[in-house]
C-alpha positions, 0 to 999 in steps of 0.5 A: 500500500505504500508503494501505491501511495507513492506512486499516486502521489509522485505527480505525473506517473500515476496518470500516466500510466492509468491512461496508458493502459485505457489507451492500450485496451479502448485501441485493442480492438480486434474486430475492426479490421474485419469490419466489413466482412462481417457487415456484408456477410451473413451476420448482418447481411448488408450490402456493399452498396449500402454500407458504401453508399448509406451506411458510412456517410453517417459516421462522417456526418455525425462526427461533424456535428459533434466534434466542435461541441465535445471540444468545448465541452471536454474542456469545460467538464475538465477531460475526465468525463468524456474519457469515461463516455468514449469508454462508455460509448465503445462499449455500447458500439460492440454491444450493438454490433454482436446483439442488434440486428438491423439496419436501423441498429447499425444507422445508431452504431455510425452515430454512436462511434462518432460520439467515440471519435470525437472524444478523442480530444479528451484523450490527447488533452487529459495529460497535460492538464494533471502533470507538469508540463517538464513531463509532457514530452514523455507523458506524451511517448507513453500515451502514443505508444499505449496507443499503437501497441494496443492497435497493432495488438488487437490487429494482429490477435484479430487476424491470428483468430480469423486465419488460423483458429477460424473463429467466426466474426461474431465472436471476434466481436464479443472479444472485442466487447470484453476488451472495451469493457476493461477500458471503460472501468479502467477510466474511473480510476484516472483522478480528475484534473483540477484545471483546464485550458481554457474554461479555468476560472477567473483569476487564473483566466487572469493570470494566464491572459497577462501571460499571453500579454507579455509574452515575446510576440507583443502587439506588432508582431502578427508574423511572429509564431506564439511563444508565450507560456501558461505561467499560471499553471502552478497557481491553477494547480493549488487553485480551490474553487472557493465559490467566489466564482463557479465553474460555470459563471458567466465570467469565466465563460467570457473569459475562456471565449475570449482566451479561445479568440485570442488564442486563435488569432495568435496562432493563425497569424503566422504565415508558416503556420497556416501551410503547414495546418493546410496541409494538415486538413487537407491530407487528413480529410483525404487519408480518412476518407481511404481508411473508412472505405479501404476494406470495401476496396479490398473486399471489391478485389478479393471477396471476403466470403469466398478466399481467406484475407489478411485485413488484420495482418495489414493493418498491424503491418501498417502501424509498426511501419507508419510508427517506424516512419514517425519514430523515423523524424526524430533522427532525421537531421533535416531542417524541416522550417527550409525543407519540410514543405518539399517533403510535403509535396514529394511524399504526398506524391508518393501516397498519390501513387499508392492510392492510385495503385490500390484503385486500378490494381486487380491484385489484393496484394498489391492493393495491401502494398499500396495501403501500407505505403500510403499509410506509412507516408501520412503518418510520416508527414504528420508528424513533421507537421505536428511538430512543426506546428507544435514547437512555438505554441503554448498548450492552449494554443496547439489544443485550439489548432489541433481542434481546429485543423481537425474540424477542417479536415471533418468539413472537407471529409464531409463534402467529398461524403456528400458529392462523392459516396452518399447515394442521395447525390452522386453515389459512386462505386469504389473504384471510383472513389479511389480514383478521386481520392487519388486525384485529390492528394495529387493536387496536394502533392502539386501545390506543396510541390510548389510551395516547398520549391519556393520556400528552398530557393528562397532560403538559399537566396536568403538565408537568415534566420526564420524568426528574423524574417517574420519580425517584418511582415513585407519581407516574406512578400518580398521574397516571393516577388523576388522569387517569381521574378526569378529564372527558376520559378517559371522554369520549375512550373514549366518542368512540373507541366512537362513532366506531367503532360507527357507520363502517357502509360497507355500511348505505347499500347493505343493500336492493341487498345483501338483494336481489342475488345474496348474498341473493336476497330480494325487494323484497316480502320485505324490505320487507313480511317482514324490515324491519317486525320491527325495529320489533316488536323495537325497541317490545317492548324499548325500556322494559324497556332504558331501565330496565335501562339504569339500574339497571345503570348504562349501561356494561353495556348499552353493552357489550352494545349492541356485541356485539348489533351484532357478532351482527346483522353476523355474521347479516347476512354468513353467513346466508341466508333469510327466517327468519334475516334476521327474526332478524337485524332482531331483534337490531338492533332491541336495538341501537337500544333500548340507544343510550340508554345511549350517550347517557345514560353520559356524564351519569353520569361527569362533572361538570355544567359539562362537560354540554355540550361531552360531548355535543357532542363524543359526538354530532360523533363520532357524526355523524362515524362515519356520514359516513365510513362513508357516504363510505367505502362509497360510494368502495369500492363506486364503484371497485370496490375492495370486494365487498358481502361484503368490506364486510360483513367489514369491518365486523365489525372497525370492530365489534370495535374498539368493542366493545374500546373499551367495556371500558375504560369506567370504571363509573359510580358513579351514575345517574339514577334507581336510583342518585342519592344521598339529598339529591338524591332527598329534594329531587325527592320534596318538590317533587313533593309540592308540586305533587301537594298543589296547593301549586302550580301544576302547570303553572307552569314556574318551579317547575320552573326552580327544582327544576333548578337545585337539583338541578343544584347537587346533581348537580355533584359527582358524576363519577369523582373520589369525589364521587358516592355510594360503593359501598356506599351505592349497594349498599344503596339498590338493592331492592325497595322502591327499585324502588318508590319510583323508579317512583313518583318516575317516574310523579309526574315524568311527570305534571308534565312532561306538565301543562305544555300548551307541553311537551305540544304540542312532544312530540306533534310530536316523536313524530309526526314521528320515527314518519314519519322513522323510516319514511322512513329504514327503506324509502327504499332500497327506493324507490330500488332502485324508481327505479333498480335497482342491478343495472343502474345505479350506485348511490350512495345512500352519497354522498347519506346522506354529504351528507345528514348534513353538511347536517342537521349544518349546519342543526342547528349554525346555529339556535343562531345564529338569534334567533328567539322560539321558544316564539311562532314555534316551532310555526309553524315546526314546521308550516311546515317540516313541509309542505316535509318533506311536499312533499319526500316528494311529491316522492320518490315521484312523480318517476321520476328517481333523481336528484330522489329523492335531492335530496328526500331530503336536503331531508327530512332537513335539515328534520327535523334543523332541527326536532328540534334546535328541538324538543329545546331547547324541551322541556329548557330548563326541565328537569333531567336526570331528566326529560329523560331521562324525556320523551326515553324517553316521547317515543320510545316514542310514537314508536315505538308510532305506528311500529309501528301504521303499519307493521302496518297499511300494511307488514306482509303481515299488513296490507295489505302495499302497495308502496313509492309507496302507502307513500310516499305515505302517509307524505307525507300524514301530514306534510301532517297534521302541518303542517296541525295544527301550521301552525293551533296556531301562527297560533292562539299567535301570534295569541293573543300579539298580543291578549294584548299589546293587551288587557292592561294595562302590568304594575305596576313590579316585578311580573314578568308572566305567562307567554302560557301562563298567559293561556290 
C-alpha cells in the first residue's frame, strides 16, 4: 500500500500510466479490421452498396456535428468525463454490433462511434492538464505508444483468430466487447484534473491572459509564431474553487471565449503556420476518407466470403511501419522550417501513387502494398507537421489548432461524403472513389510541390534566420516577388507541366487498345480511317497556332494545349466508333500544333544567359515524362496490375495535374514577334533593309552573326523582373497595322534565312526526314500488332519506346562531345546515317520476328535523334531567336505538308489505302532517297573543300578568308 501511495502521489506517473493502459485496451480492438466482412456477410447481411453508399456517410456526418461541441465541452467538464463516455460509448458500439440486428441498429452504431471519435480530444488533452508540463514530452511517448501497441495488438490477435483458429466474426466481436469493457472501468480510476485550458476560472483566466500579454510576440508582431507560456499553471494547480466564482459563471465563460479568440488569432497569424495546418486538413480529410472505405476496396478485389484475407495482418503491418516512419523524424537531421514543405509535396506524391495503385490494381496484394505505403507516408508527414506546428505554441494554443485543423479536415471529409459516396447525390462505386481520392492528394502533392520549391530557393537566396524574417511582415512578400521574378520559378512550373503532360502509360499500347475488345476497330480502320486525320488536323492548324501562339503570348495556348489533351483522353476512354475516334485524332492533332508554345514560353520569361540550361532542363523533363510513362505502362500492363481502361483513367489525372500546373504560369510580358519592344524591332527592320537594298550580301552569314548578337544584347533584359516592355506599351503596339508590319518583318526574315544555300540544304533534310519519322512513329504499332498480335502474345512495345528514348537521349547528349567539322562532314553524315535509318526500316518490315522489329526500331530512332540534334545546331548557330523560331515553324510545316501528301496518297482509303509492309516499305525507300541525295551533296562539299584548299592561294596576313560557301 505504500508503494501505491507513492506512486499516486509522485505527480505525473500515476496518470500516466492509468491512461496508458485505457489507451492500450479502448485501441485493442480486434474486430475492426474485419469490419466489413462481417457487415456484408451473413451476420448482418448488408450490402456493399449500402454500407458504401448509406451506411458510412453517417459516421462522417455525425462526427461533424459533434466534434466542435465535445471540444468545448471536454474542456469545460475538465477531460475526465468524456474519457469515461468514449469508454462508455465503445462499449455500447460492440454491444450493438454482436446483439442488434438491423439496419436501423447499425444507422445508431455510425452515430454512436462518432460520439467515440470525437472524444478523442479528451484523450490527447487529459495529460497535460494533471502533470507538469517538464513531463509532457514523455507523458506524451507513453500515451502514443499505449496507443499503437494496443492497435497493432488487437490487429494482429484479430487476424491470428480469423486465419488460423477460424473463429467466426461474431465472436471476434464479443472479444472485442470484453476488451472495451476493461477500458471503460479502467477510466474511473484516472483522478480528475483540477484545471483546464481554457474554461479555468477567473483569476487564473487572469493570470494566464497577462501571460499571453507579455509574452515575446507583443502587439506588432502578427508574423511572429506564439511563444508565450501558461505561467499560471502552478497557481491553477493549488487553485480551490472557493465559490467566489463557479465553474460555470458567466465570467469565466467570457473569459475562456475570449482566451479561445485570442488564442486563435495568435496562432493563425503566422504565415508558416497556416501551410503547414493546410496541409494538415487537407491530407487528413483525404487519408480518412481511404481508411473508412479501404476494406470495401479490398473486399471489391478479393471477396471476403469466398478466399481467406489478411485485413488484420495489414493493418498491424501498417502501424509498426507508419510508427517506424514517425519514430523515423526524430533522427532525421533535416531542417524541416527550409525543407519540410518539399517533403510535403514529394511524399504526398508518393501516397498519390499508392492510392492510385490500390484503385486500378486487380491484385489484393498489391492493393495491401499500396495501403501500407500510403499509410506509412501520412503518418510520416504528420508528424513533421505536428511538430512543426507544435514547437512555438503554448498548450492552449496547439489544443485550439489541433481542434481546429481537425474540424477542417471533418468539413472537407464531409463534402467529398456528400458529392462523392452518399447515394442521395452522386453515389459512386469504389473504384471510383479511389480514383478521386487519388486525384485529390495529387493536387496536394502539386501545390506543396510548389510551395516547398519556393520556400528552398528562397532560403538559399536568403538565408537568415526564420524568426528574423517574420519580425517584418513585407519581407516574406518580398521574397516571393523576388522569387517569381526569378529564372527558376517559371522554369520549375514549366518542368512540373512537362513532366506531367507527357507520363502517357497507355500511348505505347493505343493500336492493341483501338483494336481489342474496348474498341473493336480494325487494323484497316485505324490505320487507313482514324490515324491519317491527325495529320489533316495537325497541317490545317499548325500556322494559324504558331501565330496565335504569339500574339497571345504562349501561356494561353499552353493552357489550352492541356485541356485539348484532357478532351482527346476523355474521347479516347468513353467513346466508341469510327466517327468519334476521327474526332478524337482531331483534337490531338491541336495538341501537337500548340507544343510550340511549350517550347517557345520559356524564351519569353527569362533572361538570355539562362537560354540554355531552360531548355535543357524543359526538354530532360520532357524526355523524362515519356520514359516513365513508357516504363510505367509497360510494368502495369506486364503484371497485370492495370486494365487498358484503368490506364486510360489514369491518365486523365497525370492530365489534370498539368493542366493545374499551367495556371500558375506567370504571363509573359513579351514575345517574339507581336510583342518585342521598339529598339529591338527598329534594329531587325534596318538590317533587313540592308540586305533587301543589296547593301549586302544576302547570303553572307556574318551579317547575320552580327544582327544576333545585337539583338541578343537587346533581348537580355527582358524576363519577369520589369525589364521587358510594360503593359501598356505592349497594349498599344498590338493592331492592325502591327499585324502588318510583323508579317512583313516575317516574310523579309524568311527570305534571308532561306538565301543562305548551307541553311537551305540542312532544312530540306530536316523536313524530309521528320515527314518519314513522323510516319514511322504514327503506324509502327500497327506493324507490330502485324508481327505479333497482342491478343495472343505479350506485348511490350512500352519497354522498347522506354529504351528507345534513353538511347536517342544518349546519342543526342554525346555529339556535343564529338569534334567533328560539321558544316564539311555534316551532310555526309546526314546521308550516311540516313541509309542505316533506311536499312533499319528494311529491316522492320521484312523480318517476321517481333523481336528484330523492335531492335530496328530503336536503331531508327537513335539515328534520327543523332541527326536532328546535328541538324538543329547547324541551322541556329548563326541565328537569333526570331528566326529560329521562324525556320523551326517553316521547317515543320514542310514537314508536315510532305506528311500529309504521303499519307493521302499511300494511307488514306481515299488513296490507295495499302497495308502496313507496302507502307513500310515505302517509307524505307524514301530514306534510301534521302541518303542517296544527301550521301552525293556531301562527297560533292567535301570534295569541293579539298580543291578549294589546293587551288587557292595562302590568304594575305590579316585578311580573314572566305567562307567554302562563298567559293561556290
Amino acid at each position: 500500500m505504500g508503494c501505491w501511495a507513492k506512486v499516486k502521489s509522485s505527480g505525473w506517473a500515476y496518470p500516466t500510466a492509468v491512461l496508458s493502459l485505457y489507451g492500450f485496451f479502448a485501441n485493442c480492438r480486434v474486430a475492426e479490421p474485419f469490419l466489413t466482412p462481417y457487415l456484408i456477410g451473413p451476420n448482418k447481411n448488408i450490402s456493399e452498396e449500402v454500407v458504401t453508399n448509406y451506411l458510412f456517410p453517417i459516421w462522417t456526418y455525425s462526427y461533424l456535428a459533434f466534434l466542435f461541441p465535445v471540444f468545448l465541452l471536454t474542456d469545460f467538464l475538465r477531460y475526465k468525463p468524456l474519457i469515461m463516455v468514449q469508454g462508455l460509448f465503445l462499449v455500447t458500439n460492440y454491444l450493438l454490433l454482436c446483439f442488434a440486428p438491423g439496419l436501423p441498429a447499425m444507422v445508431v452504431l455510425q452515430v454512436n462511434y462518432a460520439v467515440v471519435t470525437s472524444t478523442e480530444v479528451a484523450y490527447f488533452s487529459y495529460i497535460y492538464s494533471v502533470i507538469p508540463s517538464e513531463n509532457y514530452q514523455r507523458a506524451t511517448g507513453y500515451l502514443r505508444s499505449a496507443m499503437l501497441t494496443g492497435y497493432t495488438f488487437g490487429a494482429s490477435l484479430g487476424q491470428m483468430l480469423v486465419s488460423l483458429a477460424g473463429v467466426d466474426y461474431f465472436y471476434i466481436n464479443a472479444v472485442t466487447l470484453g476488451v472495451v469493457s476493461m477500458a471503460f472501468l479502467i477510466s474511473f480510476w484516472l483522478p480528475m484534473p483540477q484545471r483546464s485550458l481554457f474554461f479555468k476560472g477567473k483569476k487564473t483566466a487572469a493570470v494566464g491572459s497577462q501571460s499571453q500579454q507579455e509574452g515575446p510576440l507583443g502587439p506588432d508582431g502578427p508574423e511572429e509564431p506564439v511563444m508565450y507560456k501558461d505561467e499560471a499553471g502552478s497557481e491553477t494547480e493549488k487553485m480551490e474553487h472557493n465559490g467566489s466564482v463557479g465553474w460555470c459563471s458567466r465570467e469565466n465563460v467570457a473569459t475562456a471565449g475570449h482566451l479561445l479568440w485570442q488564442s486563435f488569432k495568435e496562432s493563425y497569424s503566422s504565415r508558416h503556420l497556416i501551410y503547414w495546418s493546410l496541409w494538415w486538413a487537407l491530407a487528413t480529410a483525404g487519408y480518412v476518407q481511404v481508411f473508412n472505405y479501404i476494406q470495401l476496396m479490398w473486399d471489391h478485389i478479393e471477396p471476403s466470403t469466398s478466399t481467406s484475407i489478411y485485413n488484420g495482418g495489414v493493418e498491424a503491418a501498417c502501424s509498426l511501419v507508419g510508427a517506424a516512419a514517425a519514430f523515423s523524424v526524430g533522427h532525421i537531421k533535416v531542417n524541416w522550417a527550409v525543407w519540410g514543405e518539399l517533403a510535403l509535396g514529394l511524399f504526398s506524391a508518393v501516397a498519390t501513387g499508392a492510392v492510385f495503385l490500390m484503385a486500378f490494381t486487380g491484385s489484393i496484394w498489391a492493393c495491401y502494398a499500396g495501403y501500407v505505403i500510403f499509410k506509412s507516408c501520412y503518418m510520416f508527414l504528420i508528424t513533421i507537421t505536428t511538430f512543426q506546428i507544435a514547437s512555438n505554441l503554448s498548450m492552449e494554443c496547439y489544443a485550439l489548432t489541433f481542434g481546429i485543423n481537425t474540424f477542417v479536415a471533418l468539413s472537407l471529409q464531409t463534402i467529398i461524403t456528400l458529392i462523392v459516396v452518399d447515394e442521395a447525390v452522386l453515389g459512386l462505386d469504389i473504384v471510383t472513389q479511389f480514383i478521386i481520392y487519388g486525384s485529390y492528394y495529387a493536387v496536394i502533392s502539386v501545390l506543396f510541390l510548389i510551395r516547398g520549391t519556393y520556400t528552398a530557393c528562397a532560403n538559399q537566396r536568403n538565408p537568415e534566420p526564420t524568426e528574423t524574417k517574420r519580425q517584418e511582415p513585407g519581407v516574406e512578400m518580398e521574397a516571393v516577388r523576388r522569387w517569381r521574378a526569378d529564372w527558376k520559378y517559371p522554369t520549375t512550373l514549366l518542368c512540373i507541366y512537362g513532366f506531367f503532360s507527357t507520363v502517357k502509360p497507355m500511348e505505347p499500347f493505343l493500336i492493341p487498345y483501338l483494336t481489342g475488345p474496348d474498341k473493336n476497330l480494325t487494323t484497316e480502320q485505324v490505320n487507313s480511317q482514324v490515324l491519317p486525320v491527325w495529320t489533316y488536323s495537325y497541317l490545317a492548324v499548325l500556322v494559324p497556332v504558331f501565330l496565335l501562339t504569339d500574339w497571345l503570348r504562349y501561356k494561353p495556348v499552353v493552357v489550352f494545349q492541356c485541356v485539348t489533351l484532357f478532351i482527346t483522353t476523355a474521347m479516347l476512354r468513353w467513346l466508341e466508333s469510327v466517327p468519334a475516334m476521327q474526332a478524337m485524332e482531331f483534337f490531338y492533332g491541336g495538341v501537337t500544333a500548340c507544343e510550340v508554345a511549350y517550347f517557345s514560353y520559356i524564351y519569353s520569361v527569362i533572361d538570355v544567359k539562362r537560354y540554355r540550361k531552360a531548355t535543357s532542363y524543359s526538354r530532360s523533363v520532357q524526355l523524362l515524362g515519356y520514359t516513365v510513362g513508357a516504363v510505367l505502362g509497360q510494368l502495369l500492363v506486364s503484371f497485370n496490375l492495370m486494365s487498358f481502361n484503368s490506364l486510360m483513367e489514369f491518365t486523365l489525372v497525370l492530365t489534370a495535374i498539368a493542366l493545374l500546373t499551367s495556371c500558375f504560369l506567370p504571363m509573359p510580358r513579351q514575345s517574339m514577334f507581336f510583342h518585342r519592344n521598339h529598339t529591338e524591332q527598329k534594329a531587325a527592320t534596318e538590317d533587313t533593309k540592308r540586305h533587301v537594298d543589296g547593301t549586302e550580301d544576302a547570303t553572307e552569314h556574318t551579317s547575320g552573326s552580327t544582327v544576333s548578337q545585337q539583338e541578343t544584347e537587346d533581348e537580355s533584359g527582358k524576363g519577369l523582373d520589369g525589364k521587358g516592355p510594360k503593359i501598356e506599351e505592349l497594349e498599344g503596339s498590338v493592331g492592325a497595322e502591327t499585324c502588318g508590319k510583323v508579317l512583313l518583318q516575317l516574310w523579309r526574315d524568311f527570305r534571308q534565312c532561306y538565301s543562305s544555300r548551307h541553311l537551305l540544304y540542312w532544312s530540306l533534310w530536316w523536313a524530309m526526314a521528320t515527314c518519314g519519322y513522323n510516319q514511322t512513329v504514327n503506324y509502327v504499332q500497327v506493324l507490330w500488332e502485324h508481327v505479333q498480335p497482342s491478343q495472343n502474345f505479350s506485348i511490350y512495345n512500352g519497354g522498347v519506346e522506354a529504351v528507345s528514348n534513353l538511347l536517342g537521349a544518349a546519342t543526342a547528349y554525346g555529339i556535343g562531345f564529338t569534334e567533328v567539322r560539321w558544316e564539311q562532314w555534316g551532310e555526309l553524315a546526314l546521308g550516311g546515317f540516313s541509309g542505316l535509318g533506311a536499312a533499319a526500316l528494311f529491316l522492320m518490315t521484312f523480318i517476321g520476328n517481333i523481336w528484330v522489329c523492335y531492335a530496328g526500331y530503336v536503331i531508327f530512332k537513335c539515328l534520327y535523334m543523332l541527326l536532328i540534334t546535328i541538324a538543329m545546331y547547324q541551322i541556329a548557330a548563326d541565328l537569333t531567336m526570331e528566326r529560329y523560331a521562324l525556320v523551326f515553324g517553316a521547317n515543320n510545316f514542310g514537314a508536315l505538308a510532305l506528311q500529309t501528301i504521303i499519307t493521302s496518297v499511300v494511307v488514306d482509303s481515299r488513296g490507295l489505302g495499302l497495308g502496313i509492309i507496302p507502307q513500310f516499305t515505302i517509307y524505307a525507300s524514301y530514306f534510301s532517297v534521302i541518303a542517296v541525295v544527301f550521301s552525293l551533296r556531301g562527297l560533292f562539299t567535301i570534295w569541293g573543300a579539298q580543291r578549294s584548299r589546293k587551288d587557292s592561294t595562302p590568304p594575305v596576313k590579316n585578311e580573314p578568308p572566305d567562307s567554302v560557301e562563298h567559293r561556290f
